[in-house]
Backbone as CSV, one residue per row, in Angstrom:
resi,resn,N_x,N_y,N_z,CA_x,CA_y,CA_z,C_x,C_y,C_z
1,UNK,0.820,-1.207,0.000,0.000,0.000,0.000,0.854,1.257,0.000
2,UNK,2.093,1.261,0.671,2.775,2.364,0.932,3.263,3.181,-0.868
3,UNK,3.811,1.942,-1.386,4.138,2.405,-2.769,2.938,2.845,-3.428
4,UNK,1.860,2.226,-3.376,0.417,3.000,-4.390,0.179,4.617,-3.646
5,UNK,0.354,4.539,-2.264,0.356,6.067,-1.796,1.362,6.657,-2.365
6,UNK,2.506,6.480,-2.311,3.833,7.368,-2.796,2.657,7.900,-4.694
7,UNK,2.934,6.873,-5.274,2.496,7.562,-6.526,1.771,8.263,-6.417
8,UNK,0.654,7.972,-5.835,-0.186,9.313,-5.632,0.233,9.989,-5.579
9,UNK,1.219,10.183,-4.313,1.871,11.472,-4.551,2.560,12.049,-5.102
10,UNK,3.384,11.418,-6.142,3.697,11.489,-6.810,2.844,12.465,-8.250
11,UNK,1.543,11.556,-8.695,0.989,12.108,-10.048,0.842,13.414,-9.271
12,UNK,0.369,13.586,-7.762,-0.586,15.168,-7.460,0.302,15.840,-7.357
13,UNK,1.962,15.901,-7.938,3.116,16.969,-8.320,3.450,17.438,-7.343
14,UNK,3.633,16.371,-5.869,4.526,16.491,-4.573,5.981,16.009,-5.048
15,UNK,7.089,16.551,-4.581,8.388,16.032,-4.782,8.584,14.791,-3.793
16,UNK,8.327,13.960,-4.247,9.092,12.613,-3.303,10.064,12.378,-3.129
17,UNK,10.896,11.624,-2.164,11.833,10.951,-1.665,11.049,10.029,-1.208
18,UNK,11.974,8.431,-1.561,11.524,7.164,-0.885,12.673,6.474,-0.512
19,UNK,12.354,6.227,0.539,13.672,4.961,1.007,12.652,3.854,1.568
20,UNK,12.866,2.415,1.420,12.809,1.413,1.702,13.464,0.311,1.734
21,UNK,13.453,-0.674,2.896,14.851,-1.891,2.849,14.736,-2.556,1.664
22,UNK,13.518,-2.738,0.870,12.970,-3.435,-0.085,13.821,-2.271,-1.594
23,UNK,14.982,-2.694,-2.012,15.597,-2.323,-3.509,14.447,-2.108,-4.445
24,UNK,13.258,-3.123,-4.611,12.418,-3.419,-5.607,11.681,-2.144,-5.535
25,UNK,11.394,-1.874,-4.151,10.146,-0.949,-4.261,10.606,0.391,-4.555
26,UNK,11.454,0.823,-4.118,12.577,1.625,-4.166,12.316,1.880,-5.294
27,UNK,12.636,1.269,-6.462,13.001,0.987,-8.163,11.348,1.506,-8.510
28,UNK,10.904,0.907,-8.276,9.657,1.090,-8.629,8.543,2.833,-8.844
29,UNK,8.932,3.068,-7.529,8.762,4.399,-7.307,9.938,5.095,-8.123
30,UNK,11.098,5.312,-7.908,11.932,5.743,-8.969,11.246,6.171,-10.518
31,UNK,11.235,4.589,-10.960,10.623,4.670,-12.349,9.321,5.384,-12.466
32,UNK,8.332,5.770,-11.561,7.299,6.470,-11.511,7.913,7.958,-11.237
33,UNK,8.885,8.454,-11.180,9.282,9.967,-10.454,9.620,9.666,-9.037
34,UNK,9.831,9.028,-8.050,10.306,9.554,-7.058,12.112,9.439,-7.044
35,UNK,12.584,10.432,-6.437,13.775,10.400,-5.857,14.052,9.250,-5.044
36,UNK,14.947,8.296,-4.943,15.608,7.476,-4.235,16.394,8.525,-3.096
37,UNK,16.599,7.433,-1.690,17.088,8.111,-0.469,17.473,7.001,0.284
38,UNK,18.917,7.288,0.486,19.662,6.250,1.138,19.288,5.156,2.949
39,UNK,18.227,6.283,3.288,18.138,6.201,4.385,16.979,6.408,4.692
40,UNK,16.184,6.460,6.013,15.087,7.503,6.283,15.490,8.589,6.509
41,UNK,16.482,8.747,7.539,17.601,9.831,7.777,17.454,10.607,6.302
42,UNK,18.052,10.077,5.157,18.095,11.513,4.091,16.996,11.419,3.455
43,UNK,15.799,10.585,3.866,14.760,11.428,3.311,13.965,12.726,3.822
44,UNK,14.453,12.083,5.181,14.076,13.452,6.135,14.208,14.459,5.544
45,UNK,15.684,15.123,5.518,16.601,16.162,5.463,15.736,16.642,4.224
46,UNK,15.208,18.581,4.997,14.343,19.657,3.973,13.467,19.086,3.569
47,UNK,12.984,18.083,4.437,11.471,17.763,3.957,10.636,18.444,4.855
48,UNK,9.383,18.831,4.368,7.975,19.388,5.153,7.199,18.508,5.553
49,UNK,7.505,16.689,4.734,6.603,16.033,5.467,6.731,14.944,5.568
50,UNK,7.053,13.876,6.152,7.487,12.672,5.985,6.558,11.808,6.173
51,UNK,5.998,10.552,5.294,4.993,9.279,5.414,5.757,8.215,5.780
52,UNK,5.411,7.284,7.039,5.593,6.323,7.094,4.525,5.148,6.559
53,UNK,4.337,4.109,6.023,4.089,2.781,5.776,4.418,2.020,6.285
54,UNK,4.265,1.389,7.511,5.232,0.447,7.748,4.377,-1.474,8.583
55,UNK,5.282,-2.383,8.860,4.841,-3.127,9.308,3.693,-3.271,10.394
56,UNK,4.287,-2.661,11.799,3.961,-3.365,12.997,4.703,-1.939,13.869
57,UNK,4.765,-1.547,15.009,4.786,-0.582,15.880,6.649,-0.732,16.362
58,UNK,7.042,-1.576,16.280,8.371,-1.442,16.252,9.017,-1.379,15.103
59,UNK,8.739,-1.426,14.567,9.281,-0.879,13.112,9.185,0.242,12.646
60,UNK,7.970,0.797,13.147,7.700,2.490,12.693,8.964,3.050,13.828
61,UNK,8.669,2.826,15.317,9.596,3.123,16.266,11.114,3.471,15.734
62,UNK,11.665,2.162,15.018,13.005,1.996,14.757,13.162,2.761,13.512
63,UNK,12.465,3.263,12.803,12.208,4.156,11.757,12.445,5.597,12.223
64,UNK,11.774,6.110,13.078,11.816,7.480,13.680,12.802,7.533,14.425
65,UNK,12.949,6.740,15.077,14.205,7.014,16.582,15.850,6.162,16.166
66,UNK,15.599,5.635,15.228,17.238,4.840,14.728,17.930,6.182,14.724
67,UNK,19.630,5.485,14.318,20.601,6.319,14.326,20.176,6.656,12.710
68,UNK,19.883,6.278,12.058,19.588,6.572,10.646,18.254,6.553,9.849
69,UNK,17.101,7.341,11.380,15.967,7.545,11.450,15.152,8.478,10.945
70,UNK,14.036,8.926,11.075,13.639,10.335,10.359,13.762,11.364,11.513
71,UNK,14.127,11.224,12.745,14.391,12.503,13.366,15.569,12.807,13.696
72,UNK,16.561,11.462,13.324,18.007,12.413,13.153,18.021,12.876,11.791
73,UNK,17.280,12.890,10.879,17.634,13.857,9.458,16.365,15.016,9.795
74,UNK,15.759,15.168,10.643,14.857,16.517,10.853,14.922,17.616,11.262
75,UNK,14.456,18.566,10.221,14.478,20.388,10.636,13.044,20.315,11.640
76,UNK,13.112,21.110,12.824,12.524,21.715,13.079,11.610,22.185,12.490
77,UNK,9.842,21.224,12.833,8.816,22.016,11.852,8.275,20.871,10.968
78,UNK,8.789,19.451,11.186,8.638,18.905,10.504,7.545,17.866,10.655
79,UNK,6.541,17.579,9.741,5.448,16.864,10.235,5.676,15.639,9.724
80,UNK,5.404,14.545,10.687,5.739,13.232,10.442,3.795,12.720,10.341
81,UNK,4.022,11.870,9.344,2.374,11.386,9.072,2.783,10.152,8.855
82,UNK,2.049,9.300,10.468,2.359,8.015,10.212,1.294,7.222,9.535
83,UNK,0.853,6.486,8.488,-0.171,5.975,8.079,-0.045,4.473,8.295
84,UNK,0.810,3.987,9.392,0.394,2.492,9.537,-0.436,2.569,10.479
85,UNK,-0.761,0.843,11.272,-1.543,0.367,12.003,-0.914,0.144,13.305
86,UNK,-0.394,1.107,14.029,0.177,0.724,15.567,-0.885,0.716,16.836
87,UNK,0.045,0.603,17.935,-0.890,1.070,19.559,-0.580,2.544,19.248
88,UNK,-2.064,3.040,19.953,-2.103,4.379,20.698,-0.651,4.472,21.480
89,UNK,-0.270,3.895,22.333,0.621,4.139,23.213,1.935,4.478,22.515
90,UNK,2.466,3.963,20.923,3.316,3.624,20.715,2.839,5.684,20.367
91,UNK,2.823,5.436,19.721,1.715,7.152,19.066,2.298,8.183,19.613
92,UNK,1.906,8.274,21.116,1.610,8.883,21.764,3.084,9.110,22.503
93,UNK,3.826,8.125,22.543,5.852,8.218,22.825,6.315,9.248,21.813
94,UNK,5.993,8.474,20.298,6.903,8.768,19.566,6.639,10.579,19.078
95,UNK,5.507,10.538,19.236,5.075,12.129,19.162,5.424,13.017,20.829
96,UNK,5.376,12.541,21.460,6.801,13.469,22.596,8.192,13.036,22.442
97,UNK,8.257,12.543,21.784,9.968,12.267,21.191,10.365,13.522,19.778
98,UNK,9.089,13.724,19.115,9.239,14.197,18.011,9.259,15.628,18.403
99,UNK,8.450,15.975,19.409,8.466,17.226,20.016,8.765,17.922,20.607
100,UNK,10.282,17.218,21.469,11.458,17.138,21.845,12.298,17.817,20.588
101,UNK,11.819,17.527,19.544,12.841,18.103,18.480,12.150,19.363,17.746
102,UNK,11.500,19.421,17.968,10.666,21.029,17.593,9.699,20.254,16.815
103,UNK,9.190,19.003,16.267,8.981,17.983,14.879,7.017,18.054,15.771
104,UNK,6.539,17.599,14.579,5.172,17.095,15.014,4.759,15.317,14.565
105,UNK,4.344,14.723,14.765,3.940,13.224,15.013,2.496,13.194,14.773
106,UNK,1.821,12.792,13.772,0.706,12.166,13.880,-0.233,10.688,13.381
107,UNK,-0.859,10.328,13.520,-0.840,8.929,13.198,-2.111,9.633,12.296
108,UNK,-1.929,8.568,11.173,-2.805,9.157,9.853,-3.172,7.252,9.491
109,UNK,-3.582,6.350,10.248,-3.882,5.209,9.713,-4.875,5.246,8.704
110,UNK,-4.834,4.506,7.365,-6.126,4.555,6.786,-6.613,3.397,6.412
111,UNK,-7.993,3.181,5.711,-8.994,2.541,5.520,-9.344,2.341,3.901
112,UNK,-9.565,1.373,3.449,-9.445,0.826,2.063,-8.812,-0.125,1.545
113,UNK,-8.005,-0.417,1.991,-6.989,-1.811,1.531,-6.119,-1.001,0.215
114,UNK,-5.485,-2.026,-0.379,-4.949,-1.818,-1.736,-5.845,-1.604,-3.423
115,UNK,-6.891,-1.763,-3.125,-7.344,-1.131,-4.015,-8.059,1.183,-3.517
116,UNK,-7.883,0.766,-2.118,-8.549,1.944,-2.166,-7.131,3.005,-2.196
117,UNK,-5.760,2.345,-1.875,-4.400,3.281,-2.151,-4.044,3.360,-3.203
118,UNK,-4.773,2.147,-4.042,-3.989,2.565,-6.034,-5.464,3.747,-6.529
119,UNK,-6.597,3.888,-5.855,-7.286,5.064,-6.416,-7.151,6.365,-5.699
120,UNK,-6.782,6.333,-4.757,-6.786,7.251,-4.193,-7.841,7.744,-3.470
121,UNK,-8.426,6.345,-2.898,-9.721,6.912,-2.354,-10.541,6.403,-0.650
122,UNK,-9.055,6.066,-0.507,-8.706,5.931,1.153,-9.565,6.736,2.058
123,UNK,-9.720,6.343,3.647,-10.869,6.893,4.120,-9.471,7.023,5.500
124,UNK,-8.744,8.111,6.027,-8.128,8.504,6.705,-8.287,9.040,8.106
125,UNK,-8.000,8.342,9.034,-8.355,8.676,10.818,-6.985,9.713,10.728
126,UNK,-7.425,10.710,11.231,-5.993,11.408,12.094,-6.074,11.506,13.050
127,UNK,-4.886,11.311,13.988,-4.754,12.011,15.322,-3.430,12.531,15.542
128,UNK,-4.089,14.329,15.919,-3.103,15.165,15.866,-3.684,16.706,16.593
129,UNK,-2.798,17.515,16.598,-3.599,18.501,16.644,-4.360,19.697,15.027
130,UNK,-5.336,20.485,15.621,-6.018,20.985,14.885,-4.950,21.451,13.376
131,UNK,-4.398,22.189,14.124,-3.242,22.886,13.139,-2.337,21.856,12.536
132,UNK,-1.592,21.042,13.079,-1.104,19.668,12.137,-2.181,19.077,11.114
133,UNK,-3.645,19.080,11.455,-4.036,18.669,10.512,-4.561,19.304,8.887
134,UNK,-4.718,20.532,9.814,-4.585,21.290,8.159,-3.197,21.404,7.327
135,UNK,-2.385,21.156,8.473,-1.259,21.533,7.336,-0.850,20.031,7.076
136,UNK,-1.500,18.703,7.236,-1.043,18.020,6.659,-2.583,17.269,5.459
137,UNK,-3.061,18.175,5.676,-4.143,17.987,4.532,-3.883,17.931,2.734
138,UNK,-3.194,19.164,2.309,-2.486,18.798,0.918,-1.912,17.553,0.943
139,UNK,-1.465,16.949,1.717,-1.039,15.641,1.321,-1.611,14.521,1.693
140,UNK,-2.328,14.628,2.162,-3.624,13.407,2.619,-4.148,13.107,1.429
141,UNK,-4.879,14.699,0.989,-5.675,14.846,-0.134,-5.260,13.917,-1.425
142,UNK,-4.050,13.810,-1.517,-3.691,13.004,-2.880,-3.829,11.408,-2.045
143,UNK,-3.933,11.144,-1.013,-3.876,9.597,-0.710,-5.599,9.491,-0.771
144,UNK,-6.371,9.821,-0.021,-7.895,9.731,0.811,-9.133,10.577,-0.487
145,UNK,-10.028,10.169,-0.043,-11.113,10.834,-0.384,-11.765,11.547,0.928
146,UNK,-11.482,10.353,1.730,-12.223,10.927,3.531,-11.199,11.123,4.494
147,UNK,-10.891,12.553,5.153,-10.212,12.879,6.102,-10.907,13.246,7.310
148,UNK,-10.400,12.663,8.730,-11.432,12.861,9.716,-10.309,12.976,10.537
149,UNK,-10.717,14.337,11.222,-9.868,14.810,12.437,-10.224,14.109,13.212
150,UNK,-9.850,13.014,14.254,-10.233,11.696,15.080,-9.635,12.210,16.825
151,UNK,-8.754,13.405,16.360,-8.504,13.611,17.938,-7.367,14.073,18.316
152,UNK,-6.670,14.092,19.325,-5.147,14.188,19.250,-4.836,12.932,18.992
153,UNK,-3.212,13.416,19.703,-2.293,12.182,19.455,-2.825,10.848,19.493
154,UNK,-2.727,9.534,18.861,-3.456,8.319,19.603,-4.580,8.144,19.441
155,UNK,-5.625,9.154,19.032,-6.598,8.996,18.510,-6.896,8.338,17.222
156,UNK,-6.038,8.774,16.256,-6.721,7.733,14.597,-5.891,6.164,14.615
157,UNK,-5.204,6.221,16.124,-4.805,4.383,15.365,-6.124,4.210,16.722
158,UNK,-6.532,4.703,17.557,-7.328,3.956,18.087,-9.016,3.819,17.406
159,UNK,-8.739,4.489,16.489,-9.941,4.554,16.007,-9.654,3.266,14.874
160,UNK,-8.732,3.076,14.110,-8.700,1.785,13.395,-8.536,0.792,14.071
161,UNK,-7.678,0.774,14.954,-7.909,-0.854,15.386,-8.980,-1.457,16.476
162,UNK,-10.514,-0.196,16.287,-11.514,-0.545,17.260,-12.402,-0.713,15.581
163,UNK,-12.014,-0.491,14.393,-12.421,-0.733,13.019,-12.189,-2.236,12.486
164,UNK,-10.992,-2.455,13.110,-10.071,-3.895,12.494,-10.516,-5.269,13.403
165,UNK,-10.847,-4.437,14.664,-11.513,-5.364,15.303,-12.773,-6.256,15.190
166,UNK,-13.812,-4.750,14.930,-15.100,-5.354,14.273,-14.786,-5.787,13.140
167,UNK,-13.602,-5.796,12.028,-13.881,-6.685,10.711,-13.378,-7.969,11.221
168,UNK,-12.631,-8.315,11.915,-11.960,-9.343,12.748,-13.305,-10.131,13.268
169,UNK,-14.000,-9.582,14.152,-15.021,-10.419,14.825,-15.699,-10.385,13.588
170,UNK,-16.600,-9.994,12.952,-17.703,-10.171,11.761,-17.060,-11.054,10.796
171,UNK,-15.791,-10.935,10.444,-14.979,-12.578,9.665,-15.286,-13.637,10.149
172,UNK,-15.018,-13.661,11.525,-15.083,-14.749,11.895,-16.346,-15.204,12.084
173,UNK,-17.668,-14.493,12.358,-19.035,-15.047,12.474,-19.771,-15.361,11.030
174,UNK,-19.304,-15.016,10.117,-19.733,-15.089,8.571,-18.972,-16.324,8.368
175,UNK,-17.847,-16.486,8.633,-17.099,-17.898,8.374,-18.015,-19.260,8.871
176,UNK,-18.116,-18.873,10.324,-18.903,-19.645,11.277,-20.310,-20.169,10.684
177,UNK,-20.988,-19.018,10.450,-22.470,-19.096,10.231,-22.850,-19.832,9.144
178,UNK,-21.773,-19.069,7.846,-21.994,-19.959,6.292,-21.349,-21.305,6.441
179,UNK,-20.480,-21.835,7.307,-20.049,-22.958,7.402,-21.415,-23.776,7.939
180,UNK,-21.863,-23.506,8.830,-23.293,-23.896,9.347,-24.242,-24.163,8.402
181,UNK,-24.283,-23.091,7.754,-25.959,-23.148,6.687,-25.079,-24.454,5.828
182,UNK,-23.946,-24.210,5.340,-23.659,-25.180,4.178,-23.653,-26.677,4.949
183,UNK,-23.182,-27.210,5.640,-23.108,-28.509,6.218,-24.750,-28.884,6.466
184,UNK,-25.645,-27.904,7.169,-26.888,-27.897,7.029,-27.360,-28.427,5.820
185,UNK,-27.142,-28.080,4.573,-27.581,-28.603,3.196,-27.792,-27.288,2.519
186,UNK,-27.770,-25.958,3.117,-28.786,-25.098,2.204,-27.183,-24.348,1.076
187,UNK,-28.050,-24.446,0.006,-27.295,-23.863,-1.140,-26.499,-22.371,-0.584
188,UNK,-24.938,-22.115,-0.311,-24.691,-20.983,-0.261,-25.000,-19.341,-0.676
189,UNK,-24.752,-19.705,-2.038,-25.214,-18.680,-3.036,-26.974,-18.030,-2.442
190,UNK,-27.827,-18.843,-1.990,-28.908,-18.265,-2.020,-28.949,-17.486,-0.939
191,UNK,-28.284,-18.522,0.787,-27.913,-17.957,1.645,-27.604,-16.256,1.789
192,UNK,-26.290,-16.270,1.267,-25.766,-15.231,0.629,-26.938,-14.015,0.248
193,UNK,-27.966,-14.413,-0.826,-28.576,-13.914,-1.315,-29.814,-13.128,-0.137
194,UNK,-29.947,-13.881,0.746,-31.135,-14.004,1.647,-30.179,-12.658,2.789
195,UNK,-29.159,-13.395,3.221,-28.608,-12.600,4.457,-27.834,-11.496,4.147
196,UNK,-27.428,-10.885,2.733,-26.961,-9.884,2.533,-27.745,-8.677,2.638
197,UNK,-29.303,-9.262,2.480,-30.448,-8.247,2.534,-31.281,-8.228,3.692
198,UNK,-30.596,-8.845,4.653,-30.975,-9.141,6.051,-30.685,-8.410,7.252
199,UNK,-31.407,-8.757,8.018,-29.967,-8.151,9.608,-28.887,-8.649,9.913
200,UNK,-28.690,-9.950,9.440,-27.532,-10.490,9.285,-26.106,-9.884,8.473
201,UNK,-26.373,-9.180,7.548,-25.700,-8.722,6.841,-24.369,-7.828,7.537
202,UNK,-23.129,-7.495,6.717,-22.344,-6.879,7.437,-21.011,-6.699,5.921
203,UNK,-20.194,-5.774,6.428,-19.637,-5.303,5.261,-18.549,-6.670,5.472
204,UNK,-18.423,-7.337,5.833,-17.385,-8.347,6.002,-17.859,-9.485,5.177
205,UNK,-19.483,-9.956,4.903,-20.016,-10.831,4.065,-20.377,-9.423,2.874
206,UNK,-20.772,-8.554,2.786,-20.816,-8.754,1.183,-19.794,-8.414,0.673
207,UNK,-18.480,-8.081,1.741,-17.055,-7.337,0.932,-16.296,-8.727,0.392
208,UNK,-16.780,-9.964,0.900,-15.677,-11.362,0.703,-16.410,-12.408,0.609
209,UNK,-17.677,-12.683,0.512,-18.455,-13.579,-0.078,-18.091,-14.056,-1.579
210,UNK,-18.658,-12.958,-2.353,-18.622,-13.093,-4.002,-17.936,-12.742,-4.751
211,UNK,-16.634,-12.416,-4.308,-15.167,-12.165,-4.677,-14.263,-12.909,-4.183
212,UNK,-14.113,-13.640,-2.956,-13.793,-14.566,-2.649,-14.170,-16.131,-2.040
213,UNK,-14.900,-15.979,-0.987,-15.431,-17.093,-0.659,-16.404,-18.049,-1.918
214,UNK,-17.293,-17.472,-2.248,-17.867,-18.046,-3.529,-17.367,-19.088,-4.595
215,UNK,-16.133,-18.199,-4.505,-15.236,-18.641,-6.520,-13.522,-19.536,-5.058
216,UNK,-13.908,-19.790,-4.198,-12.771,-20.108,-3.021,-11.568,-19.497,-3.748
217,UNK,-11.401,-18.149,-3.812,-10.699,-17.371,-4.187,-10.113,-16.933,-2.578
218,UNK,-8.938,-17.231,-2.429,-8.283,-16.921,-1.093,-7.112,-16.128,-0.941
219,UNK,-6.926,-15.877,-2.529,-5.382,-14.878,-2.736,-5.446,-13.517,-2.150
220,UNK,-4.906,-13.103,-0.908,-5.091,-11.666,-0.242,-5.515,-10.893,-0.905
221,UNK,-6.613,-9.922,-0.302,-6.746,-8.727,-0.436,-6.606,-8.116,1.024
222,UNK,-7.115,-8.502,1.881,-6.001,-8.444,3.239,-6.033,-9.385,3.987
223,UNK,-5.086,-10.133,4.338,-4.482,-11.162,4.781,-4.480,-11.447,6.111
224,UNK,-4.802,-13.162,6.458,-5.174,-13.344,8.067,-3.483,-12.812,8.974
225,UNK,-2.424,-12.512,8.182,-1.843,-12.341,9.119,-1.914,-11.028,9.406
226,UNK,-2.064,-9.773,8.669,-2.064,-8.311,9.135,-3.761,-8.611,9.788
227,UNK,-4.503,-9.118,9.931,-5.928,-9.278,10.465,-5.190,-9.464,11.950
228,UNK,-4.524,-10.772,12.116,-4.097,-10.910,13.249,-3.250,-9.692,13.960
229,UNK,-2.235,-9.096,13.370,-1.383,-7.757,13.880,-2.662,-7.268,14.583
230,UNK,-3.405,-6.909,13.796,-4.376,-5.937,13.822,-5.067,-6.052,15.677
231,UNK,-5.521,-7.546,15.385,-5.849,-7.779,16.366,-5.245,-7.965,17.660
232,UNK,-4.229,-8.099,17.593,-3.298,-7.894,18.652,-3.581,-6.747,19.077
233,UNK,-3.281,-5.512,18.231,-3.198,-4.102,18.609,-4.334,-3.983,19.584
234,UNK,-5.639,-4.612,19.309,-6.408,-4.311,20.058,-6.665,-4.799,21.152
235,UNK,-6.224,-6.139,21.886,-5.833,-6.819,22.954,-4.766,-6.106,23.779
236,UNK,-3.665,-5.492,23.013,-2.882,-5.386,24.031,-3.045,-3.886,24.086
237,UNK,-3.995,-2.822,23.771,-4.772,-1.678,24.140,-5.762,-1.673,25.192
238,UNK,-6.474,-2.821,24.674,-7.566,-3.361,25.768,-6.677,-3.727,27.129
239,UNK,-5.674,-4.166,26.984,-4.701,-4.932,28.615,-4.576,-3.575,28.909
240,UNK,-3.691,-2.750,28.300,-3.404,-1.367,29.014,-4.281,-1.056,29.461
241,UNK,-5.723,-0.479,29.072,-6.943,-0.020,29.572,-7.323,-0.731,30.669
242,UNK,-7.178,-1.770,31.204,-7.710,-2.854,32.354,-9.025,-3.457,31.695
243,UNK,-9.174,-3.554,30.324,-10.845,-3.451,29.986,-10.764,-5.007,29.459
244,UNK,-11.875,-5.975,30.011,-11.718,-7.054,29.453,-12.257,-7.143,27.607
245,UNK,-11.511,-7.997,27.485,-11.859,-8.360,25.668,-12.318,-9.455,24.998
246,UNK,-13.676,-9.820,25.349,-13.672,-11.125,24.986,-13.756,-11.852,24.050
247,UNK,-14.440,-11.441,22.959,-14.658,-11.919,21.733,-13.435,-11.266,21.169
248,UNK,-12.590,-10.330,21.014,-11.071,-10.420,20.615,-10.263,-11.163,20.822
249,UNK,-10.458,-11.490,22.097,-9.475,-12.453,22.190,-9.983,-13.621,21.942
250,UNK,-10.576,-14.325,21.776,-11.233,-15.091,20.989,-11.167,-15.107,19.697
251,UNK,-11.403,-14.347,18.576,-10.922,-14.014,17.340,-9.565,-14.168,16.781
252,UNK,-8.581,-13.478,17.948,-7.254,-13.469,17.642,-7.128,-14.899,17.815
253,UNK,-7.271,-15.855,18.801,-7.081,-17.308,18.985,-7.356,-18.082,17.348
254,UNK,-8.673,-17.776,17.119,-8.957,-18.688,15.061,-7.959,-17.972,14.852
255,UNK,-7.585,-16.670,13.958,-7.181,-16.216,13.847,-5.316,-16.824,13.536
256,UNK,-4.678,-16.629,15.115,-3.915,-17.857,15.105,-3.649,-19.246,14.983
257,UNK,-4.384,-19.880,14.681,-4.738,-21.252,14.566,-4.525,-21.285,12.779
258,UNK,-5.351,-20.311,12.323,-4.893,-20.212,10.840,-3.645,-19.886,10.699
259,UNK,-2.916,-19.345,11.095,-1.724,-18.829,11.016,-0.777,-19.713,11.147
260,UNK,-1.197,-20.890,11.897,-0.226,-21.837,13.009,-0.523,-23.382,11.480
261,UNK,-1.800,-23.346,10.737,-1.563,-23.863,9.838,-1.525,-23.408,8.461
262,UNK,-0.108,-22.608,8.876,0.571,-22.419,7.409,-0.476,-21.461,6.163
263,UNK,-1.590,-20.848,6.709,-2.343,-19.910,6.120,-2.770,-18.571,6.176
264,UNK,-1.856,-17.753,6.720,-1.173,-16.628,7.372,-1.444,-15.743,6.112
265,UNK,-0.652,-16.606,4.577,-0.878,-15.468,3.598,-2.025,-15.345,2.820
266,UNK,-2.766,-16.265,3.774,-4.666,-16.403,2.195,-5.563,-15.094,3.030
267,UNK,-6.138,-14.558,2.326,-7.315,-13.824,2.935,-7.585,-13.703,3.669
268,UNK,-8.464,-12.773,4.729,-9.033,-13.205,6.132,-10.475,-14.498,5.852
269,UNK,-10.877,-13.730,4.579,-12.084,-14.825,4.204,-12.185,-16.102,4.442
270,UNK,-10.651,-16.844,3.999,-10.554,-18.325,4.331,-10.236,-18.354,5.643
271,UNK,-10.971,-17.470,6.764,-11.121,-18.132,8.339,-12.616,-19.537,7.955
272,UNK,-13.690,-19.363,6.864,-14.234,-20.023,6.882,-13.653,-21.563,6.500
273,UNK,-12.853,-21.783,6.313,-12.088,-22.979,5.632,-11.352,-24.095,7.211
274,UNK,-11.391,-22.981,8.469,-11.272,-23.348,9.655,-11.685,-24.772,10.294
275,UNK,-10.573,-26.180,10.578,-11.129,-26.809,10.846,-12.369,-27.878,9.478
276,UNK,-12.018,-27.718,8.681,-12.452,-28.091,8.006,-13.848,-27.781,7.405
277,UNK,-14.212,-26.693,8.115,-15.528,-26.231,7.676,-16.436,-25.614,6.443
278,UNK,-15.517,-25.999,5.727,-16.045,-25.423,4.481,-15.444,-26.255,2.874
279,UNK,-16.812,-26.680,2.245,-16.827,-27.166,0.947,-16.374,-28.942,1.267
């Protein structure tokens, strides 16, 4: 996703710099217009705005705070827009670390998958303050269609991974349920047909029913293992909070179990395939 954002920013006639450990992607963006950058460190340097993409919350960490990070290459003034999926907590460090350096920090997670970063039509949580967010709006604008001021610091990853959660639990009850009707005897497809127009319904069955589950099409569009990250994030938010989690943690458990057999890179969809439950 990170590279379909760069182009964006790219066509909307922002000057890029990209660095990534990945040579390929690197190349890639290149050949589209961006500048190559040895480091995060020199992509920093005279930039107004730096995007992260990244894995998992220690990785963004080791990104910003390395010896060859984006705030040892930072001027004063500089807005960091993180658009992965971390903890609030992690957020909420690295933006008093950043502000320690005169720098601003905000978490810009977004919503759409990879088709909604190759159109440009991403649905964007921020958390930041008022004024960071206008001034990091020109450049949202070329990633998102929807920008939502979500709060301060810590606010837009907590707002996605209380998003990732409910697609997490609703996977897993659509897996559950259609595994049910089908062993039952009743024809899927009609199922489908009946409960999409139902109360049953939920963006998790009609987003992966008939694009994937249907045609047992299981090749990612997002994958049980970033499902699982995901879900973590929200367990170990929920532990900080003292707040029990039950059906998360529960979720994350299938969840892992898929993971544990070797199906980490298929869809979240094939949670229905769980145990043998399906076809």
């Amino acid at each position: 996703m990170g590279a379909r954002m760069a182009e964006n920013l790219v066509k909307a006639g922002h000057s890029v710099h990209v660095f990534d450990v990945n040579a390929a992607a690197v190349g890639r963006l290149t050949a589209a217009g961006a500048v190559a950058a040895g480091s995060a460190k020199d992509a920093a340097r005279g930039a107004e705005a730096v995007l992260l993409s990244l894995p998992n919350s220690k990785i963004v960490e080791d990104t910003v705070l390395g010896e060859a990070g984006v705030l040892a290459g930072a001027s004063p003034g500089l807005l960091i827009l993180d658009l992965s999926s971390i903890t609030p907590k992690t957020v909420r460090m690295l933006a008093e670390k950043a502000a320690e350096k005169g720098c601003s920090f905000a978490d810009a997670p977004v919503s759409g998958g990879v088709e909604g970063a190759e159109k440009g039509s991403l649905t964007i949580m921020v958390g930041c303050s008022e004024g960071d967010f206008e001034r990091a709006r020109p450049v949202l604008e070329a990633l998102g269609k929807k920008l939502i001021h979500a709060g301060g610091a810590g606010a837009g990853a907590t707002v996605k991974l209380v998003n990732n959660l409910l697609l997490g639990i609703n996977m897993a009850a659509v897996g559950e349920a259609f595994a049910l009707g089908a062993k039952a005897g009743i024809d899927p497809g009609m199922l489908y047909e009946i409960v999409s127009q139902s109360s049953g319904a939920s963006y998790a069955l009609t987003a992966k029913y008939e694009k994937y589950i249907s045609k047992g099409n299981f090749a990612p569009g997002f994958s049980i293992d970033l499902q699982y990250k995901d879900l973590g994030l929200a367990v170990e938010t929920a532990k900080d909070l003292g707040y029990p989690l039950l059906l998360g943690n529960v979720v994350q458990q299938l969840f892992e179990e898929m993971r544990a057999a070797g199906m980490g890179g298929e869809d979240i969809s094939a949670i229905i395939k769980k145990g043998g439950r399906w076809g």
